[in-house]
C-alpha positions in Angstrom: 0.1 54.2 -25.3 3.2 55.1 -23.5 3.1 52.1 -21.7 3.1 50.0 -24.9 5.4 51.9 -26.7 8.0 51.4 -23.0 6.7 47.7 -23.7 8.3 47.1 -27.3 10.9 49.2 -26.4 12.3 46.3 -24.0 12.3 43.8 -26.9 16.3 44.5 -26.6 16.5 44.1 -22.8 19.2 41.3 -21.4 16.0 38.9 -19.9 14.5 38.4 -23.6 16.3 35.1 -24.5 18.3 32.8 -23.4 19.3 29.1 -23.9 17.6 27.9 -20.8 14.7 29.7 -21.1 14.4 27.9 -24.7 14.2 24.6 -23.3 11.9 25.2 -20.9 9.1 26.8 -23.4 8.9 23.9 -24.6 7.5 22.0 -21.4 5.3 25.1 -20.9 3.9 24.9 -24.7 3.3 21.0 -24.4 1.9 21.2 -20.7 -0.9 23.6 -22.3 -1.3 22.0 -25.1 -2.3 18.2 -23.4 -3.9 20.3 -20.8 -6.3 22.1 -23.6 -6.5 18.8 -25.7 -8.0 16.3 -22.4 -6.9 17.0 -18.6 -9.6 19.9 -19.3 -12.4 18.8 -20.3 -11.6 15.1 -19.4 -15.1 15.0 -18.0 -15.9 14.5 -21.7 -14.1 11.4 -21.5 -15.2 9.5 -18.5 -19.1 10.4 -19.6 -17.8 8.7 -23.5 -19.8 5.9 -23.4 -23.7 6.9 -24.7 -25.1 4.0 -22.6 -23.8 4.8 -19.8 -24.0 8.6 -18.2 -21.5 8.2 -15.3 -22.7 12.3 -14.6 -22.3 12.3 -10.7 -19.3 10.0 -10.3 -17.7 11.6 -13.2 -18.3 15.3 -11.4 -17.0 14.5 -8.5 -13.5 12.8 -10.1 -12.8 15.9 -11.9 -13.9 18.4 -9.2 -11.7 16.0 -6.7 -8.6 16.5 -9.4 -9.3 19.9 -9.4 -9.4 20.6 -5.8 -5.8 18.8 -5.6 -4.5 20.7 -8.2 -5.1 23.6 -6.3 -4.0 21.8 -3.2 -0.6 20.9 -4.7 0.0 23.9 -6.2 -0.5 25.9 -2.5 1.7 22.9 -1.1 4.5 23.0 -3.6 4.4 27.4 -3.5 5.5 26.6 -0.1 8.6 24.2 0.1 11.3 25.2 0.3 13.7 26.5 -2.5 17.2 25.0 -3.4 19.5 26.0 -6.3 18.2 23.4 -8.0 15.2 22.3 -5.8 12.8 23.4 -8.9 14.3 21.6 -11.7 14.2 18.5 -9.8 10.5 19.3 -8.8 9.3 19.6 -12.4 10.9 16.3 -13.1 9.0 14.4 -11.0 5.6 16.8 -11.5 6.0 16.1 -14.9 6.3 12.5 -15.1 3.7 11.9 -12.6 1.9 13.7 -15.5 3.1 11.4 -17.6 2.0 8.3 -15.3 -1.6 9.6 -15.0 -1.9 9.7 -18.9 -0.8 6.1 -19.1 -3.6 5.2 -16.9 -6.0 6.7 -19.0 -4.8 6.0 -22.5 -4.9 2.4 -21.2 -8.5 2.6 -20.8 -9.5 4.6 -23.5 -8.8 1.6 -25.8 -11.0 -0.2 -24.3 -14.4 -0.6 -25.5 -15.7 -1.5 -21.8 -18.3 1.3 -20.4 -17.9 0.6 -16.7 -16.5 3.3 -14.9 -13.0 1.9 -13.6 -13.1 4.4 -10.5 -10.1 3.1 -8.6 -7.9 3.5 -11.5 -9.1 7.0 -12.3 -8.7 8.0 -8.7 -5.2 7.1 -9.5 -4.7 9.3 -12.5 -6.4 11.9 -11.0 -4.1 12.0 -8.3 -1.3 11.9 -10.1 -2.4 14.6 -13.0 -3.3 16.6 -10.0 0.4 16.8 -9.1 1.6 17.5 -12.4 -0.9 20.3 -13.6 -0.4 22.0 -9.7 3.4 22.0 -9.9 3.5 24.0 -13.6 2.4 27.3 -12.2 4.2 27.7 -8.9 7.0 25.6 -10.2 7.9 26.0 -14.3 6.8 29.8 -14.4 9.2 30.2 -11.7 11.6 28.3 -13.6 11.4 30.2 -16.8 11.7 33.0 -14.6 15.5 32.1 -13.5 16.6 31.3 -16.9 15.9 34.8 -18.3 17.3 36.4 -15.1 20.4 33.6 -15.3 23.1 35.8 -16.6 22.2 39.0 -14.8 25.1 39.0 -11.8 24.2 42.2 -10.1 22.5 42.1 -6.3 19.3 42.4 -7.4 17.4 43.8 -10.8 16.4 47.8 -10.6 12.9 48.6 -10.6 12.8 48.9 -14.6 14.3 46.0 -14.6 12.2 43.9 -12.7 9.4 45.7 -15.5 11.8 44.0 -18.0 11.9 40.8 -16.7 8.0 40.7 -16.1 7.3 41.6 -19.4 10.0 39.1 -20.7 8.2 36.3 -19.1 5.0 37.4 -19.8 5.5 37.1 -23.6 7.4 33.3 -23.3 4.9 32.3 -20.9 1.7 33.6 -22.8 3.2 32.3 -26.2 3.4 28.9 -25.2 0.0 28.7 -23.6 -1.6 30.3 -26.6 0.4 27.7 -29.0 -0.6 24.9 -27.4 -4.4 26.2 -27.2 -4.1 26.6 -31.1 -2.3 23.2 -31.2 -5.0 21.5 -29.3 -8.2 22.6 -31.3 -6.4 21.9 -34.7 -4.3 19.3 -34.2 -7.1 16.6 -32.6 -10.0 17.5 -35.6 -12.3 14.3 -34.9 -9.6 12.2 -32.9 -10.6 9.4 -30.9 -10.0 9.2 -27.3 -7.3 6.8 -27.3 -5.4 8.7 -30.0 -5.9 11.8 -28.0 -3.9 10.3 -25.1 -1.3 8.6 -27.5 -0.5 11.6 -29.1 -0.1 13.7 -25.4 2.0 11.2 -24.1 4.2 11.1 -27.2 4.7 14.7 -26.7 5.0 15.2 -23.3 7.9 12.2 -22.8 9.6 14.2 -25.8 9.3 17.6 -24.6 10.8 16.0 -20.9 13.5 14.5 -22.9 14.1 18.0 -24.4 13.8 19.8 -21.0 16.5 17.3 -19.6 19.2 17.4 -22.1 19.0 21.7 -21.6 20.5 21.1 -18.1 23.5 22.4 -19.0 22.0 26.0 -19.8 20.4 26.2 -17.3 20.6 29.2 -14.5 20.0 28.2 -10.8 19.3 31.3 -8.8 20.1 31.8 -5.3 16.9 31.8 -3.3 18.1 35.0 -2.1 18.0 36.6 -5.1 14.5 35.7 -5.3 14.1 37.4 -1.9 16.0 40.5 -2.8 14.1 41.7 -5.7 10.5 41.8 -3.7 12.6 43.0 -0.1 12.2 46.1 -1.1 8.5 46.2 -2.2 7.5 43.8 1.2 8.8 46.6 3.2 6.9 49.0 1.3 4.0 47.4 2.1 4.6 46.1 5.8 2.8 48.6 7.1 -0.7 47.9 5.3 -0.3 44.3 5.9 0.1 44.9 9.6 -3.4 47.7 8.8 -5.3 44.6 7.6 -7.9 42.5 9.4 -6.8 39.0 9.4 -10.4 38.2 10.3 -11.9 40.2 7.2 -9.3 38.9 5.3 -10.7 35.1 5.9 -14.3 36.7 5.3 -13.5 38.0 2.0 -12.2 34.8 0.8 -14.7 32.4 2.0 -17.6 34.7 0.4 -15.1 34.1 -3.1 -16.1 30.4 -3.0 -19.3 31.7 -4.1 -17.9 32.3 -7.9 -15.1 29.2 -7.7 -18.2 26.5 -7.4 -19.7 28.4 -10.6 -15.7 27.7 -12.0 -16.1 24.2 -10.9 -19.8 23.6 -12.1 -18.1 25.2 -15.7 -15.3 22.2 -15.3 -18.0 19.2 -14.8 -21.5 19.9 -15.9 -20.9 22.4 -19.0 -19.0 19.9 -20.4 -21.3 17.0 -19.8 -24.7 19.5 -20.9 -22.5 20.4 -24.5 -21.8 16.3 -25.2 -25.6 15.7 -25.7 -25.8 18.3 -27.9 -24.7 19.1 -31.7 -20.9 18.8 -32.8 -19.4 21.9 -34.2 -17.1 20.7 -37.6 -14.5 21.6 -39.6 -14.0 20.0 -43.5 -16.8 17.6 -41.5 -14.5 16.7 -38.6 -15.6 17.2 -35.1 -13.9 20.2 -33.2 -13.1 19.0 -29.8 -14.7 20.7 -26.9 -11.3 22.4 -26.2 -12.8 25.1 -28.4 -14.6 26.4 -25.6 -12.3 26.3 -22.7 -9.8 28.4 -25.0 -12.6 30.9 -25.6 -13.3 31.4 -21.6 -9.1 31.7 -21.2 -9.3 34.1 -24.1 -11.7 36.4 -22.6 -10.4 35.8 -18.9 -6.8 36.8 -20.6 -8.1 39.7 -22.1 -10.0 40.9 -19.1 -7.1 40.8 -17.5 -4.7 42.8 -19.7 -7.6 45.8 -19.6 -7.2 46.2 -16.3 -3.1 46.4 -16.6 -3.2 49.1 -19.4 -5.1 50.7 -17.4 -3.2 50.9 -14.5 -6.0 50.0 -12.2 -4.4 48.6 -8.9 -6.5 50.8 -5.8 -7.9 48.6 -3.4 -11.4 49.3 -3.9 -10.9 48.6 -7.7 -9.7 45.2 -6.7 -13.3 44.8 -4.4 -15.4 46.3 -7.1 -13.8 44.2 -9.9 -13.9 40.7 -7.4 -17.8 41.4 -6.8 -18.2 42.4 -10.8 -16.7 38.7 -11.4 -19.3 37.4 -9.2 -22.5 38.6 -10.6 -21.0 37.7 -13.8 -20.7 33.8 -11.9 -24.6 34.2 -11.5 -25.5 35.4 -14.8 -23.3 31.9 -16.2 -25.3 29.8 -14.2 -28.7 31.6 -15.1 -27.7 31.6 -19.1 -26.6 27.6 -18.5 -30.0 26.6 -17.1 -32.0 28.2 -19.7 -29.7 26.2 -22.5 -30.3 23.4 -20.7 -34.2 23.5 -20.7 -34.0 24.2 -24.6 -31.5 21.6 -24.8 -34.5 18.9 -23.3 -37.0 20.7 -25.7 -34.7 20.1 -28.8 -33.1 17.2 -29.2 -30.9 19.2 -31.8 -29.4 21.8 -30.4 -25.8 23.3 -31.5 -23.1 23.7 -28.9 -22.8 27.0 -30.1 -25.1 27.7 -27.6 -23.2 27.2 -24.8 -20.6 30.3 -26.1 -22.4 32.7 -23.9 -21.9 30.9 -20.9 -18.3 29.7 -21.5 -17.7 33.9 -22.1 -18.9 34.7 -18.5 -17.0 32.4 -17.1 -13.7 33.8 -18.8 -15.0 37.0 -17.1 -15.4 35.4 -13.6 -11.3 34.3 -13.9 -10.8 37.1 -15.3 -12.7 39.9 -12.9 -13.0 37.6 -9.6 -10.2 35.7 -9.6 -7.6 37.3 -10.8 -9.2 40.2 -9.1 -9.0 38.3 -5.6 -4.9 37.2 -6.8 -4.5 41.2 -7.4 -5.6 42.2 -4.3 -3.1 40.0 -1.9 -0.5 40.4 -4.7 2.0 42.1 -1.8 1.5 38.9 0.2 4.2 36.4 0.7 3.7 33.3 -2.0 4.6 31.4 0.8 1.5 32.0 3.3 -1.9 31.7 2.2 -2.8 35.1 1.9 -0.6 35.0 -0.7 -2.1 31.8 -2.4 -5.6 33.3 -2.4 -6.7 32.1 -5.6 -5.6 28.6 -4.9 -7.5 28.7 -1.3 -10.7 29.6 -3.2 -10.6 27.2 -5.7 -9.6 24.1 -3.6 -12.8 24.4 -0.7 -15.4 25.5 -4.2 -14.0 22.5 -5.6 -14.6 20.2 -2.8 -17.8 21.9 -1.7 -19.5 21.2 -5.6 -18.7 17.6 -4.6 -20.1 18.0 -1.4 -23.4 19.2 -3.4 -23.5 16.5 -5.7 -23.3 14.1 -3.1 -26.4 15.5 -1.7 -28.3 16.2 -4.7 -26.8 12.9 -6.5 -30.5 11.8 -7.5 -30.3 14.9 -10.1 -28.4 13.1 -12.2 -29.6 9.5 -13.0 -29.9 8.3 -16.3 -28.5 12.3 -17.7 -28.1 10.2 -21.6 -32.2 9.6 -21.5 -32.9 13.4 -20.8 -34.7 12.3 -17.5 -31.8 14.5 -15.1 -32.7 17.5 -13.5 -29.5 19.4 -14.3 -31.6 22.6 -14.4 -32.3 22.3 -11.3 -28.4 21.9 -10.2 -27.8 24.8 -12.2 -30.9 27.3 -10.2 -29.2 25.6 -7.1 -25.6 27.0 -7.9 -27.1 30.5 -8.8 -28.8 30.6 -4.9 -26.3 29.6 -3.3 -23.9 32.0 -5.1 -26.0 35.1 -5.4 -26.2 34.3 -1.4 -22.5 34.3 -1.5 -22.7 37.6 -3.8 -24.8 39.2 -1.1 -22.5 38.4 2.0 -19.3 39.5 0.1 -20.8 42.8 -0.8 -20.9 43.4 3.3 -17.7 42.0 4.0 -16.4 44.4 1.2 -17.3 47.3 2.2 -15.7 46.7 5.7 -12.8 45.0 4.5 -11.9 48.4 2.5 -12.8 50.7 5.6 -9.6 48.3 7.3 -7.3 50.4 4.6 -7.2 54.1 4.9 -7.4 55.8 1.7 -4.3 57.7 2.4 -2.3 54.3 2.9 -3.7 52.8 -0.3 -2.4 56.0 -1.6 1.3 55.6 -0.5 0.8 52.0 -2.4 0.2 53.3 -5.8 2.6 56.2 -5.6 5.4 53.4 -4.8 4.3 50.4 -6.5 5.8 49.1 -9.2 3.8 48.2 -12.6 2.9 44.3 -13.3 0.3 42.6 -14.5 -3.3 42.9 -13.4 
């Protein structure tokens, strides 16, 4: 309670507004809200046609964009920063954005049910540079308008709590509003209207960004550097403790629970679009509904463990393996939908809520459990891109599977696939992953002496889980 009474109490602090950061919430609101309304469940869209069930190829082009995005977010995390390196960056992230959207909305008028692969290829490319450049690149962004007209050296430490929080609140209220914007604002919209509409917005809210150029604050990388100097010499020492061997263990055992992520991504989706439409005042609600329900829940696992204050190491371990088995349980609860999907040929999507839950728990507990625990790590090495690591080789190894298991999937629209099967296959092969991580676990934490981790939470700032 003290800590959320400390929270409101900063509602007056110098980071809570400025004209810069303005402008640039309103990039982060449209990003989510076209991200929420098709980039994520575009598989939806290339599986339109009720003919023709492209299942495989259409896996593997949103696992490949996917994988990128995760690809080009570790890439761009590490290039290196200029005064105004990032607002140039986001320019060009954003209209390759832009470009990718063309490419579809293009085909989405047409009434054609081939699958133009070379074309979406393209768009996946380039949506894969847009979507991996708004983390590492506009949070940052946001980040140095609110900090803009603070001139000291660097921020104190309640400060740098300010200016957390600060951020926090912009950057979750534009999510959130485009989320909201995205299930409402698309009630039983067609495909090509979709992409209309997001391109609209997203060449306005680019126009918008531009013309706040001249409020905006360009930080010295420096700056950057001096507010976490302190903290990374805090920590040298159990960075220098750490196995670098365990350390690649413990994340290639995570790629068990990031090819459940991926499987949620691709097959979910395609399993709920033979199945019932949910509707509002008799208008079909989008399939967005769902992946805002798994953010909600990953979101609110997430802010748990923050008012809790639960940062020791072998919290992080407990709370990374807690996300997995939670990864099993999705793909167990997704199988059994799917064999009373083939037994009724009218069953609700409502159905799939269960599923879609525990995965907001896996990002919730495992990966943002996995970011937690190499938090102290330099964004500019891969320890310090964990998350992104895991999620680019589950990515590419659930195409690898479909590849080899491609024969699953033919003819998906007659209900003569054997998606269950995929989905027992996934809970093997990450309950095998499950089992090796608990081993590597328990001697990655013996490479941390308790005392050490101790000295870490006694001088540790707060943040978010």
């Amino acid at each position: 309670m003290a800590k959320t009474g400390t929270m409101f109490g900063w509602l007056d602090s110098k980071f809570i507004f400025s004209p810069g950061a303005l402008f640039s919430w309103g990039l982060v609101l449209t990003h989510n809200l076209v991200d929420y309304a098709c980039v994520s469940i575009i598989m939806l869209f290339y599986t339109k046609d009720e003919k023709v069930k492209h299942l495989a190829v259409s896996a593997i082009l949103v696992s490949l964009q996917d994988g990128l995005t995760s690809f080009f977010a570790i890439l761009l995390a590490r290039i290196k920063d200029t005064r105004k390196g990032r607002f140039y960056a986001i320019l060009l992230s954003t209209s390759s954005y832009i470009t990718g959207l063309s490419i579809l909305w293009s085909y989405a008028k047409r009434s054609s049910a081939n699958l133009h692969i070379p074309q979406y290829l393209l768009a996946s490319f380039l949506l894969a540079v847009g979507k991996g450049g708004t983390d590492p690149l506009l949070k940052s962004f946001l980040s140095d308008q609110l900090i803009q007209n603070d001139n000291g050296p660097s921020p104190n430490e309640e400060e740098e709590k300010q200016l957390l929080v600060c951020k926090n609140l912009w950057w979750q209220s534009g999510r959130y509003g485009g989320a909201v914007l995205a299930i409402f604002a698309f009630l039983g919209a067609k495909w090509s209207r979709v992409f209309a509409v997001a391109l609209i917005m997203m060449g306005a809210s680019l126009s918008f960004f531009f013309c706040g150029f001249i409020w905006y604050g360009y930080k010295d990388p420096n700056y950057l550097i001096m507010i976490s100097h302190e903290q990374q010499n805090r920590n040298a020492n159990i960075n220098r403790v750490k196995n670098e061997n365990m350390k690649c263990l413990l994340i290639f055992t995570c790629i068990g629970y990031s090819m459940v992520l991926a499987t949620g991504s691709t097959f979910y989706e395609g399993q709920g679009d033979l199945m019932d439409d949910l509707h509002i005042n008799h208008k079909i609600v989008r399939f967005s509904l769902f992946i805002v329900i798994k953010t909600f829940i990953s979101h609110i696992t997430i802010l748990t463990f923050w008012l809790c204050g639960a940062k020791r190491q072998q919290v992080m371990l407990i709370r990374i393996g807690t996300g997995m088995v939670c990864a099993v349980i999705s793909c167990l609860t997704a199988w059994k939908v799917e064999l009373e999907r083939q037994s009724n040929a009218h069953l609700s999507m409502l159905w799939m809520c269960p599923q879609f839950v525990l995965l907001g728990l896996v990002e919730g507990l495992a990966q943002s459990g996995l970011e937690k625990l190499f938090e102290n790590e330099s964004f500019r090495n891969l320890w310090g891109q964990s998350k992104e690591v895991v999620s680019c080789f589950g990515n590419f190894l659930n195409i690898l599977c479909i590849v080899i298991f491609r024969r699953w999937f033919k003819n998906f629209g007659k209900d003569h696939s054997h998606l269950d099967r995929y989905y027992i296959m996934i809970t093997v092969l990450s309950s095998v992953f499950l089992c090796i991580y608990v081993g590597v676990a328990v001697a990655y934490a013996k490479t941390t002496p308790e005392n050490v981790e101790e000295d870490r939470r006694n001088t540790e700032g707060n943040g978010t889980a």
